[in-house]
C-alpha positions in Angstrom: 18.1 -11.5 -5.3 17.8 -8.0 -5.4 17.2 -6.5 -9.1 18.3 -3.1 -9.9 15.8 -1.8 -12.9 17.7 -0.7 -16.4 16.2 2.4 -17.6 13.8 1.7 -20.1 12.0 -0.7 -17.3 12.2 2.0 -15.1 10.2 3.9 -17.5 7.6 1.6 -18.0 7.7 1.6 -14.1 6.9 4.9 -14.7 4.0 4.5 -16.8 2.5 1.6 -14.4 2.8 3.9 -11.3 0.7 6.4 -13.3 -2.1 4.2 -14.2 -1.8 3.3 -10.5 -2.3 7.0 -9.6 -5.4 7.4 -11.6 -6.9 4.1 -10.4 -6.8 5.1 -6.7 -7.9 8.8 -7.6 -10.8 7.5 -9.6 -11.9 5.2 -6.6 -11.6 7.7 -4.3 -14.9 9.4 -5.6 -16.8 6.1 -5.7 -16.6 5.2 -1.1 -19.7 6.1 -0.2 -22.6 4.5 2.0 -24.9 2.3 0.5 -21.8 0.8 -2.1 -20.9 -2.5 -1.9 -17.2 -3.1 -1.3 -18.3 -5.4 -4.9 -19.2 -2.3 -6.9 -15.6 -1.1 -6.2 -14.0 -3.9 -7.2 -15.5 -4.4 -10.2 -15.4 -0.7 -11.2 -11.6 -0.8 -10.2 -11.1 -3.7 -12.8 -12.9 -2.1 -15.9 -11.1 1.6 -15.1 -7.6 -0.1 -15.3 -8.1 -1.6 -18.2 -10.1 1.5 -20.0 -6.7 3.1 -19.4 -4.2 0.3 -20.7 -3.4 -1.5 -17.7 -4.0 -4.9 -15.9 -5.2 -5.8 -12.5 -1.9 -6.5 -10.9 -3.7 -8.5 -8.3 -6.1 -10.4 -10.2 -5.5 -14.0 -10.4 -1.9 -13.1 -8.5 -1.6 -16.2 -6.0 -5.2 -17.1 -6.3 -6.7 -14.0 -4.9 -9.8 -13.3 -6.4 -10.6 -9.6 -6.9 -9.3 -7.0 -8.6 -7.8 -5.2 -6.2 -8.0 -5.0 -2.0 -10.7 -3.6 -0.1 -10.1 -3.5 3.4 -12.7 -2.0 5.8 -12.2 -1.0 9.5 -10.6 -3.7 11.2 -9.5 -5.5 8.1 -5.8 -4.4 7.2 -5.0 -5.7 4.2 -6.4 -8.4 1.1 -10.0 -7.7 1.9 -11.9 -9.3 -1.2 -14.9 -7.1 -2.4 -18.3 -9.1 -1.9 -22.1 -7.6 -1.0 -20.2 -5.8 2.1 -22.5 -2.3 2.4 -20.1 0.4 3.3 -22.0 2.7 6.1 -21.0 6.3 6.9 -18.2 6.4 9.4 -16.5 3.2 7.8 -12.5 3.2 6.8 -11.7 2.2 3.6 -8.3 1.0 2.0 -7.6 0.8 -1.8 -5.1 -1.5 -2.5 -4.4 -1.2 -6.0 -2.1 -3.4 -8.7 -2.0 -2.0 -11.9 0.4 -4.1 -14.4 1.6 -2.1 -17.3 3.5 -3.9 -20.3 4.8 -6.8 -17.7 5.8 -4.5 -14.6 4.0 -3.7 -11.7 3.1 -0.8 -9.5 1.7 -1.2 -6.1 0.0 1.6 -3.7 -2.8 1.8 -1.8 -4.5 4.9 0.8 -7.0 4.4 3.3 -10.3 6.8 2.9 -13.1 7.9 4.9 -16.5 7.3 4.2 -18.9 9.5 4.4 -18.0 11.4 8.2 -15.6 9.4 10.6 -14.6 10.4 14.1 -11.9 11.9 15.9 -10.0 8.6 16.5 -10.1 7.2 12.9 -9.1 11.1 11.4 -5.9 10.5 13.3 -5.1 7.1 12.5 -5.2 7.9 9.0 -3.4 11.0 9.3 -0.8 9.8 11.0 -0.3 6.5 8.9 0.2 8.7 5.4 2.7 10.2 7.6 4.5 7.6 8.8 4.6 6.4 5.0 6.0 9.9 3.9 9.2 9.6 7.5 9.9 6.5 5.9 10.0 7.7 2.4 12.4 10.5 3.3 15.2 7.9 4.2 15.5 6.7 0.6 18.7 7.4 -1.9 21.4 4.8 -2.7 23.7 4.1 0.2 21.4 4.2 2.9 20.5 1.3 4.9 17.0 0.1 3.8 16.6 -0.1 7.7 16.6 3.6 7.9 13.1 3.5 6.6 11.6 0.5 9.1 13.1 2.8 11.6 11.4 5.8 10.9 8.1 4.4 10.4 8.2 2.6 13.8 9.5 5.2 16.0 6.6 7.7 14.1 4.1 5.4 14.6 5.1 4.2 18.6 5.3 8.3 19.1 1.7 8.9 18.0 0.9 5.6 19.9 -0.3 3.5 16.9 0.4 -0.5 16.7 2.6 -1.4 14.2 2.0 -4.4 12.4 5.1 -7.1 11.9 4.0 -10.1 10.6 3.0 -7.9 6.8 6.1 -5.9 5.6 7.0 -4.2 1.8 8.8 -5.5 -0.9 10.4 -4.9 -3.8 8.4 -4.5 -7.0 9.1 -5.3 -11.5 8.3 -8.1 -13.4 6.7 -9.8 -9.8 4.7 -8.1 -7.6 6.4 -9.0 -4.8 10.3 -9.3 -5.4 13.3 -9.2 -2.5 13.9 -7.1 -0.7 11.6 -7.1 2.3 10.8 -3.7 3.9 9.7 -4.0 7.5 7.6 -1.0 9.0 9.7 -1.6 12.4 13.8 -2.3 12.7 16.9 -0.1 13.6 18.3 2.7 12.0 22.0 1.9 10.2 21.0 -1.5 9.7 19.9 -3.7 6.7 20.9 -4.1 2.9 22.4 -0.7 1.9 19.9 1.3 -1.6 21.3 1.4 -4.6 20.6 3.8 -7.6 17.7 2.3 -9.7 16.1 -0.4 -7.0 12.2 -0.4 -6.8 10.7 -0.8 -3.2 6.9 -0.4 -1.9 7.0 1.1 1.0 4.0 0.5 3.5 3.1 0.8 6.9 0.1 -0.9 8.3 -0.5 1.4 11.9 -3.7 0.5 14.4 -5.6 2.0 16.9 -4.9 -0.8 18.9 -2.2 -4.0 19.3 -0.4 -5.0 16.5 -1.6 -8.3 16.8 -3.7 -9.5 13.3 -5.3 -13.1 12.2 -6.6 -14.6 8.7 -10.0 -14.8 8.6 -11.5 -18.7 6.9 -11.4 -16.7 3.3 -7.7 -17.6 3.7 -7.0 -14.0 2.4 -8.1 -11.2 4.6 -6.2 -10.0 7.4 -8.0 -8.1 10.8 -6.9 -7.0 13.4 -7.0 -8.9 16.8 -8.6 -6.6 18.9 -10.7 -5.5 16.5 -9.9 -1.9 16.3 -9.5 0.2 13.0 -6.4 -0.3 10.7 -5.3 2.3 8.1 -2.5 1.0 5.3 -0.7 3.4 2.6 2.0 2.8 0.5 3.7 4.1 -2.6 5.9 2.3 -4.9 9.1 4.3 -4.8 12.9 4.7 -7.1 15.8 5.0 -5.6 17.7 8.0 -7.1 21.4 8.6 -6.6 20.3 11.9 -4.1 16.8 10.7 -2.8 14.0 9.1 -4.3 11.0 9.4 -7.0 7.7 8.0 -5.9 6.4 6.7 -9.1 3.2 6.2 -8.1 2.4 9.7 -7.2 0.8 12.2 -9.3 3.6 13.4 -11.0 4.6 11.3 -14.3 
């Protein structure tokens, strides 16, 4: 089921997305060789709660850290451990930050220390592909309006699109209906209404699209083992457009 937000959740929506904001701008500052993807994590956790919020992905299904830390190859639910990040690494932040009982879910995919050519576009182009996708959103359009976008941006700049990891809607869970593909046909799909809550994500590669679970029963790579860049923003869907509450603006 589908849950349109009353206003005072969407306020402390609001609020959540915010915290979110911070977290990943305060994280930002700490990818650098010689951390461990560890360090991160355990910074992430005491900065979001310094700032009165919780981990949103501590504990959440069983996974372990405080929030994801996906290097290189790894797309997504990368688990931070005494992993040394070297200069020319990709890093993504996925960050939870639970505020009052609701969620807010983003995440961006920084470079460490200098990267090359290849990895500058992937990560370029990804944050891009999040922003055609965003552009879609205000109630009555087809929430496969947005999947179509992001493909068709992605398979232009030749990136692979991932299909087996998708968005969701966000509240009170983390991870609430609907689903938001990052591939599908334009006109097709539930239609937005004022007041839903949907993360919005592409997961673009330098390579196939193809991905496996590593033995940690978590942490996602990609087949071929080329780099993988993820962003996302938890977004509002507005009568005219949209409000990306997870953005810098509260």
């Amino acid at each position: 089921m589908i849950i349109i937000k009353t206003d005072s959740e969407i306020e402390l929506m609001r609020k959540a997305g915010h915290l979110n904001y911070l977290t990943r701008e305060y994280l930002k500052t700490l990818v650098k060789p010689g951390v461990t993807t560890k360090e991160i994590d355990t910074k992430a956790g005491e900065y979001i709660k310094s700032i009165g919020g919780e981990p949103g992905f501590l504990n959440y299904g069983g996974f372990p850290g405080n929030i994801c830390i996906s290097v290189n190859e790894e797309v997504v639910h990368g688990i931070g451990d005494e992993r040394i990040l070297k200069d020319g690494d990709i890093v993504s932040l996925d960050v939870g930050v639970k505020f009052n009982g609701y969620h807010s879910d983003a995440a961006v995919t920084v470079a460490c220390g200098k990267i090359n050519k290849e990895k500058e576009y992937l990560l370029k182009h990804t944050e891009r592909a999040l922003f055609e996708g965003i552009k879609e959103v205000k109630a009555g359009a087809h929430l496969g309006n947005i999947s179509s976008k992001i493909e068709n941006y992605a398979k232009k700049h030749n990136l692979g699109v991932i299909r087996e990891l998708v968005g969701h809607g966000v509240g009170i869970d983390l991870h609430e209906e609907p689903d938001v593909p990052n591939y599908g046909n334009y006109g097709t799909g539930v239609i937005l209404k004022e007041n839903m809550v949907i993360a919005i994500e592409p997961m673009l590669t330098l390579g196939s699209r193809y991905i496996y679970e590593l033995s940690n029963n978590w942490t996602i790579v990609t087949r071929d083992k080329k780099p993988s860049a993820h962003f996302e923003h938890t977004v509002l869907v507005t009568k005219d457009g949209y409000e990306i509450l997870t953005g810098e603006n509260i």
